[in-house]
C-alpha positions in Angstrom: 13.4 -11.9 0.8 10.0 -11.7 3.0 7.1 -11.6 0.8 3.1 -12.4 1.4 0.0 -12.5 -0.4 -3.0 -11.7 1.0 -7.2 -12.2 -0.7 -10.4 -11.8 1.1 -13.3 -12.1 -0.8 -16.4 -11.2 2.0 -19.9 -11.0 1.3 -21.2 -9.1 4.6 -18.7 -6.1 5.1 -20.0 -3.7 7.3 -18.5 -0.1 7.7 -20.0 2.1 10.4 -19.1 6.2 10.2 -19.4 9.0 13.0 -22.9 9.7 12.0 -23.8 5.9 13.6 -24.7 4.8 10.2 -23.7 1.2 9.4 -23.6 0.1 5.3 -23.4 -3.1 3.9 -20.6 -4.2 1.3 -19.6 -7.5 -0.3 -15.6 -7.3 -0.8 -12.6 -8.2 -3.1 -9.1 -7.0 -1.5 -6.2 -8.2 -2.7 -2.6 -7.1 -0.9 0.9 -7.4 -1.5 3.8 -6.8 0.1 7.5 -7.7 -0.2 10.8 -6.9 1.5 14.6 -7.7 -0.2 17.7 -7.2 2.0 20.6 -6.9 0.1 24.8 -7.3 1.0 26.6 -5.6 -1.0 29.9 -5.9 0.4 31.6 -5.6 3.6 30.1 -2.1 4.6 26.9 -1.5 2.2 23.6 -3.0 1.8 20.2 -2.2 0.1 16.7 -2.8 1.3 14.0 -2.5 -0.9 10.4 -2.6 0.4 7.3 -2.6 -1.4 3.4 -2.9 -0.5 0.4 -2.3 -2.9 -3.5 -3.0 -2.1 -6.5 -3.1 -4.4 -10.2 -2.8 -3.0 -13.3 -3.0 -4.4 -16.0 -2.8 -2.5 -20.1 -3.1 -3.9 -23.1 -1.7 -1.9 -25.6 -4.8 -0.9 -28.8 -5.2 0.4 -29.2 -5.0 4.3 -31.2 -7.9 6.0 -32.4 -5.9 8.9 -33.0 -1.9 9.5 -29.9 -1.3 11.4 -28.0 -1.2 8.1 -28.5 0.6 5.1 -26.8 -0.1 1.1 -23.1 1.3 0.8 -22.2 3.1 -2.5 -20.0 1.0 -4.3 -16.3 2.5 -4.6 -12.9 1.1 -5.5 -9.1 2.2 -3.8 -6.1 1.0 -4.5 -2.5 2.2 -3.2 0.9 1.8 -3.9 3.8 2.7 -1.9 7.8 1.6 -2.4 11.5 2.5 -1.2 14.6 2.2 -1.9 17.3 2.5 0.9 21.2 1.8 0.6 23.2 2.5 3.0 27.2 2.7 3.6 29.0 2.2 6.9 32.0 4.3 6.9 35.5 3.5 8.7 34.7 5.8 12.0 31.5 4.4 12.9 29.3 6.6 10.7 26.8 5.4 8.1 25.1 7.3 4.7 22.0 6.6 3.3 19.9 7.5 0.0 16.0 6.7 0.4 13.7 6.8 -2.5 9.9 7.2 -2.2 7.2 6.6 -4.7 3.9 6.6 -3.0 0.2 6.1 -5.4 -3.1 6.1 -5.0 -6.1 5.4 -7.3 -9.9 5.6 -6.1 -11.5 5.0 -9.6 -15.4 4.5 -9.7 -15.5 2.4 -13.0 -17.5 -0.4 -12.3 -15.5 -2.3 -14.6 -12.1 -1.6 -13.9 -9.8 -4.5 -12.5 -7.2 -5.2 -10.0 -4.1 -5.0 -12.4 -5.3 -1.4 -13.4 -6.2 -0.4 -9.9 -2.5 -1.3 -9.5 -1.3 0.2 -12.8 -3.2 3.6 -12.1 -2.0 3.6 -8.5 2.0 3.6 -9.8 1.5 6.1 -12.2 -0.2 8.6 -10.7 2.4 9.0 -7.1 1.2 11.4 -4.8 4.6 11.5 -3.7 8.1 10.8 -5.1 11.3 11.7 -3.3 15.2 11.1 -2.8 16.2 11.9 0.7 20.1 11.3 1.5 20.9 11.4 5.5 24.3 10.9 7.3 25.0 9.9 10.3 27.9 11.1 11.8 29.5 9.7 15.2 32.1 11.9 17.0 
């Protein structure tokens, strides 16, 4: 298992666009991510990986000209899969992948990380099984 934890909470955020325009933010981010490799036997494992950031950024006053107040906006985003795979006897492997991808850029004010999460995985933008073989000759 490989797992980390990351939280920045940044008062002077600064995001420039192709205009040249500069705005000011303060910033929460909080980001998760996690990785389980799995033996199943001899000839079969499973990897599960999973990642999921919340962001909510809030507009602030500039100190000088060259900046101006950001709107304030929230994202968050989910994405996870599922892999097993099985080594066969000639060399050859199988796998099954499943996909569930989410995103969620709500602009309540008062919404908070655990439902930036929760609205993320329930609302995929994608979700998909994909089975692939490898074949050796």
């Amino acid at each position: 298992l490989n797992a980390n934890y990351t939280y920045i909470d940044s008062d002077d955020w600064l995001i420039g666009n192709s205009d040249g325009e500069v705005k000011r933010y303060s910033r929460y981010l909080n980001k998760i991510y996690a990785k389980l490799i799995a033996r199943l036997d001899g000839s079969s494992d499973i990897t599960v990986t999973t990642q999921w950031f919340g962001l909510k950024a809030k507009g602030i006053e500039p100190h000088s000209d060259m900046y101006s107040r950001g709107d304030d906006f929230n994202f968050s985003q989910f994405a996870l899969q599922a892999r097993y795979r099985k080594k066969l006897d000639n060399g050859s492997s199988v796998y099954l992948v499943y996909s569930h991808n989410g995103i969620d850029d709500s602009l309540e004010d008062d919404i908070d990380f655990s439902q930036l999460a929760s609205n993320a995985i329930a609302n995929p933008l994608q979700k998909s099984i994909t089975a692939k073989i490898n074949w050796v000759f």
